[in-house]
N, C-alpha and C positions, 0 to 999 in steps of 0.2 A: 258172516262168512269171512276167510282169514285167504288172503292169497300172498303165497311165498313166491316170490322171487330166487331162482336161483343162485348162490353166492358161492365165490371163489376163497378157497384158504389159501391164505397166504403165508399166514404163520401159525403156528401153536405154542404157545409158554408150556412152562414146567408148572403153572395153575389151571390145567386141559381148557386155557382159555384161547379161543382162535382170532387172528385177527381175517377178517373176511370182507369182500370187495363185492357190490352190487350193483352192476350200472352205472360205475364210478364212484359209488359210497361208500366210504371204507370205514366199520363198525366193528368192536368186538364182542363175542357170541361165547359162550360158555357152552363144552361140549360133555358136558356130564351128563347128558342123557343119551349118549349115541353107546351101542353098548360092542363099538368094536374104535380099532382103533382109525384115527383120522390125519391123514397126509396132505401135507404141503400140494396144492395145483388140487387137490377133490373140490368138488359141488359138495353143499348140505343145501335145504331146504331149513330156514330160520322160522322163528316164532317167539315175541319177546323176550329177546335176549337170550334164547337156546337153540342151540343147533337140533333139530328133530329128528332128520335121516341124511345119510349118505345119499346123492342120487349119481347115476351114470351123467359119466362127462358129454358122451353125443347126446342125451336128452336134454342135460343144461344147455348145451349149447344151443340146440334149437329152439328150448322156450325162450330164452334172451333173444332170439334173432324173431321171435315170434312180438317179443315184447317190444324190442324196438322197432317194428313195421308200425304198432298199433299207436306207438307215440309221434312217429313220423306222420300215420294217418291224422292224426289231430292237429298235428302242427300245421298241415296242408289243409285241415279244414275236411278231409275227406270222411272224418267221423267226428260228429258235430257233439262239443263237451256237453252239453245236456246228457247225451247218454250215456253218460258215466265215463269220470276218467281212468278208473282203477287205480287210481294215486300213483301216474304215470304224469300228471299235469308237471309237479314239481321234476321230475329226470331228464323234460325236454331240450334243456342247455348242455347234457351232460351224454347227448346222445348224437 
């Protein structure tokens, strides 16, 4: 199972490559598979190294505030890493 994180564009080259912001990680993503076009401040929904979908900005925004309560919860111990971190263990400095 593949869990995307929503991620902010920030930029786009004249190669449809985007530069994009995750929780503070900032990676570039190749938008040749989104079949419309994509602006500076959109959410996409990543997947090695491809942008997959456009998604609505209120939705990103909530799964990020969704994301960092649950890193927060760890960090406080109140959701114990045995049950999975969702590879949110590494973002806790960054949150």
């Amino acid at each position: 199972m593949c869990l995307s994180i929503p991620s902010k564009v920030l930029e786009v080259d004249e190669n449809n490559v985007a530069l994009v912001e995750t929780l503070g990680v900032q990676r570039r993503v190749s938008l040749d598979l989104i079949g419309e076009p994509v602006e500076i401040g959109e959410y996409v929904l990543i997947h090695v190294g491809y942008a997959m979908e456009k998604i609505d900005t209120k939705y990103a925004l909530e799964s990020l505030e969704i994301y960092r309560q649950i890193a927060a919860d760890m960090a406080s111990g109140e959701i114990d890493e045995e049950e999975g971190d969702m590879g949110l263990s590494d973002m806790r400095d960054k949150i």
